[in-house]
C-alpha positions as CSV (number, residue, x, y, z in Angstrom):
1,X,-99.5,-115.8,23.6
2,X,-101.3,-112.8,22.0
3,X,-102.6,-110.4,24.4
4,X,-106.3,-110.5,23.6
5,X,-106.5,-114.3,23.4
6,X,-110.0,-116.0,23.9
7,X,-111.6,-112.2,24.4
8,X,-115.0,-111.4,22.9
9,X,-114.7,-107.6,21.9
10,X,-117.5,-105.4,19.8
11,X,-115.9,-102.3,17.9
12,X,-118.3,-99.9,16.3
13,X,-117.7,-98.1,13.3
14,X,-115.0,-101.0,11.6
15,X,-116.3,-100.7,8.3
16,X,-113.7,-98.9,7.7
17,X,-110.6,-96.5,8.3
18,X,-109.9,-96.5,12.3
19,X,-112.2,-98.9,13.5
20,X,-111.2,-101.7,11.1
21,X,-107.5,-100.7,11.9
22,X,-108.9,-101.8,15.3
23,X,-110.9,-104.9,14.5
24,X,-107.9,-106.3,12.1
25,X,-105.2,-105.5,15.2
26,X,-107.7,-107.3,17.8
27,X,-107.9,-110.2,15.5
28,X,-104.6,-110.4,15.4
29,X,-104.0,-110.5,19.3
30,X,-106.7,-113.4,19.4
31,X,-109.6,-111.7,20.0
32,X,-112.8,-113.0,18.3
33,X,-114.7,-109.7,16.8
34,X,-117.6,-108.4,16.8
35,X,-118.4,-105.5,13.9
36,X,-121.3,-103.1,14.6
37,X,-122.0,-100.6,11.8
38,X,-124.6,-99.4,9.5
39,X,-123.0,-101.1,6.1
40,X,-120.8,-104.1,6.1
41,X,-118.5,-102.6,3.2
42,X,-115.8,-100.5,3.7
43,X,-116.3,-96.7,2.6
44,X,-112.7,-96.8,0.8
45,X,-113.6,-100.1,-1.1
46,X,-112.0,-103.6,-1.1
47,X,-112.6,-106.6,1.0
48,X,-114.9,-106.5,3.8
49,X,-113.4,-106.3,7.2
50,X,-115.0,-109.7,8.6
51,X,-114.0,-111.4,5.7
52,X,-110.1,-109.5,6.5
53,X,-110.5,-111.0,9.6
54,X,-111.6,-114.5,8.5
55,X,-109.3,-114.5,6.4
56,X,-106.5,-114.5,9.2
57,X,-107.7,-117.2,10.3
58,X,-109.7,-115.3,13.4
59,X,-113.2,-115.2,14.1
60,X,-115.9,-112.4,14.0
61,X,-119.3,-111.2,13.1
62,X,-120.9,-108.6,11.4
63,X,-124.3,-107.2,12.7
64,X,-125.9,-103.7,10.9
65,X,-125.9,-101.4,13.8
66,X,-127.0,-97.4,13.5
67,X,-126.1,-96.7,17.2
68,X,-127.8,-93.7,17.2
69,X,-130.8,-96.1,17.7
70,X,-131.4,-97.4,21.3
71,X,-132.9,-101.0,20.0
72,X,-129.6,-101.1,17.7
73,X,-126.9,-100.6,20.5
74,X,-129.3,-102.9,22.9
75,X,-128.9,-105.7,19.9
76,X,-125.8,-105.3,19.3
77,X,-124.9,-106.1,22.6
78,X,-127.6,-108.8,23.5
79,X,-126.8,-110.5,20.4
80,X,-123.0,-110.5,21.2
81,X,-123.6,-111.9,24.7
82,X,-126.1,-114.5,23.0
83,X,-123.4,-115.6,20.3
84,X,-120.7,-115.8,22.2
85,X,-121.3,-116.2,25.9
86,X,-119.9,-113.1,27.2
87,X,-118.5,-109.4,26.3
88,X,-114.6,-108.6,26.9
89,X,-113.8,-105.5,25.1
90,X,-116.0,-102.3,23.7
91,X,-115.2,-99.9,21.5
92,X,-117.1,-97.0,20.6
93,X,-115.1,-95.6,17.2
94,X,-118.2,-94.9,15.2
95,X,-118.2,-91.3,14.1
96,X,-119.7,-89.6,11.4
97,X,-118.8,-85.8,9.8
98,X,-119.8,-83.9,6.6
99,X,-117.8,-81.9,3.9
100,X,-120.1,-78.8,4.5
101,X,-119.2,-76.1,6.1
102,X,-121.0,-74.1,8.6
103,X,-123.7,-72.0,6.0
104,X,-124.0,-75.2,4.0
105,X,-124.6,-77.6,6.7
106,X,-128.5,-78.3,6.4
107,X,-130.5,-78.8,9.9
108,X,-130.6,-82.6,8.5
109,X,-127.2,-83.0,8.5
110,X,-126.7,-81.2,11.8
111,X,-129.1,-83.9,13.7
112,X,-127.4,-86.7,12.1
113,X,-123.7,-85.7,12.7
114,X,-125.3,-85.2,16.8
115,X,-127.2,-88.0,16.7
116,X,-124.5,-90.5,16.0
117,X,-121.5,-89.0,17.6
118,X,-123.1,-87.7,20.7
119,X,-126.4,-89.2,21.2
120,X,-124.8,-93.0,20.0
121,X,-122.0,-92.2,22.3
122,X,-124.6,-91.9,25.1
123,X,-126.8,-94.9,23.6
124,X,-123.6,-96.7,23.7
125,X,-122.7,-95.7,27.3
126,X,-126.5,-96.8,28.8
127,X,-126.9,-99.9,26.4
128,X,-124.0,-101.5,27.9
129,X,-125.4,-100.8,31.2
130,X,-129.1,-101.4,30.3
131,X,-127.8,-105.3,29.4
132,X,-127.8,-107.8,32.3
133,X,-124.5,-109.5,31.2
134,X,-122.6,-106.2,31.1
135,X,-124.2,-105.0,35.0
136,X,-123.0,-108.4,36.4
137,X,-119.5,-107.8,34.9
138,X,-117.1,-105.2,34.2
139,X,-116.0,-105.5,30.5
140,X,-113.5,-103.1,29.1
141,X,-114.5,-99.7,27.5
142,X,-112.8,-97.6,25.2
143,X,-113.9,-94.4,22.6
144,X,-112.0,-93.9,19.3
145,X,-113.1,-91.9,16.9
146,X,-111.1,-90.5,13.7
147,X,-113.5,-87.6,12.4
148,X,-111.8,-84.8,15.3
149,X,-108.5,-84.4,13.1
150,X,-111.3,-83.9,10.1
151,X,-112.6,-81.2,12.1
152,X,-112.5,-76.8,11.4
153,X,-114.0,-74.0,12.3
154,X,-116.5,-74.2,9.5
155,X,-117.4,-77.8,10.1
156,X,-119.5,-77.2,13.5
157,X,-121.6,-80.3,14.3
158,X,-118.3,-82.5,13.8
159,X,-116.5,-79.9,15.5
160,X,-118.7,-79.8,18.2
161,X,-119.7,-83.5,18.6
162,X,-116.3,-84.5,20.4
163,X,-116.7,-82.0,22.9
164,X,-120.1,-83.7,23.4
165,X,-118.7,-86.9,23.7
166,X,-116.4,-85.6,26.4
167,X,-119.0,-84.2,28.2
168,X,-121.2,-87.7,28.1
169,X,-117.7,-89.3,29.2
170,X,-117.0,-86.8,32.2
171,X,-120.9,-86.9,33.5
172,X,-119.9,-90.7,34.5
């Protein structure tokens, strides 16, 4: 029997790299999977990761989430609940970096590396707990996130945003 049988689970961030990895093994163990991220199409091209999924024969669903947006994350979650009649598994992989290094790194960039990998994290955190479904039960969390090995010296909101992250996670 695969271990994640008959389990509703949302992962963040499956677009692509690590958090399709994710999505595609969950699918695999029998988990029915929820995608949350800002574009349904993979940043590294080919098929889409629902359709991946689909074509395994599992099921899943694809909702445009931005979770550095409060209603997005709330969404996201409702809409799961709504669909599906309860909420196993959550994982927070969506991460974002840039390519610019510290003197290049414009004060727009800065706010949108935070805002997603920090202030999402937190959104992320609270929206499960903001959601009546997910205070009457105790669903599994987890954080993944692929952009730290990205990270130097002269990359500092990327840098800095795990250590963020941490700090959201230890404040619990």
């Amino acid at each position: 029997m695969p271990m994640l049988e008959k389990k509703i689970a949302i992962v963040t961030g499956a677009s692509s790299g690590l958090g399709c990895a994710i999505a595609l093994r969950y699918a695999k163990e029998g988990a029915t999977v929820v995608i949350g991220d800002v574009c349904a199409d993979p940043i590294e091209g080919g098929e889409t990761t629902l359709s991946r999924i689909r074509a395994e024969g599992a099921k899943g669903m694809f909702l445009e989430t931005d979770i550095s947006r409060w209603d997005d994350v709330d969404a996201l979650v409702s809409q799961t609940v709504k669909g599906f009649g309860r909420l196993d598994i959550m994982v927070n992989n969506a991460a974002i970096y840039t390519s610019t290094d510290l003197l290049e790194t414009s004060p727009q960039q800065w706010d949108r590396v935070i805002a997603v990998n920090v202030t999402g994290f937190f959104y992320w955190c609270n929206g499960q707990r903001s959601n009546s479904y997910c205070r009457s039960r105790s669903a599994t969390r987890a954080a993944a996130s692929s952009t730290f090995r990205r990270s130097t010296a002269w990359s500092p909101a990327q840098a800095i945003s795990p250590t963020g992250s941490a700090r959201v996670r230890s404040s619990r």
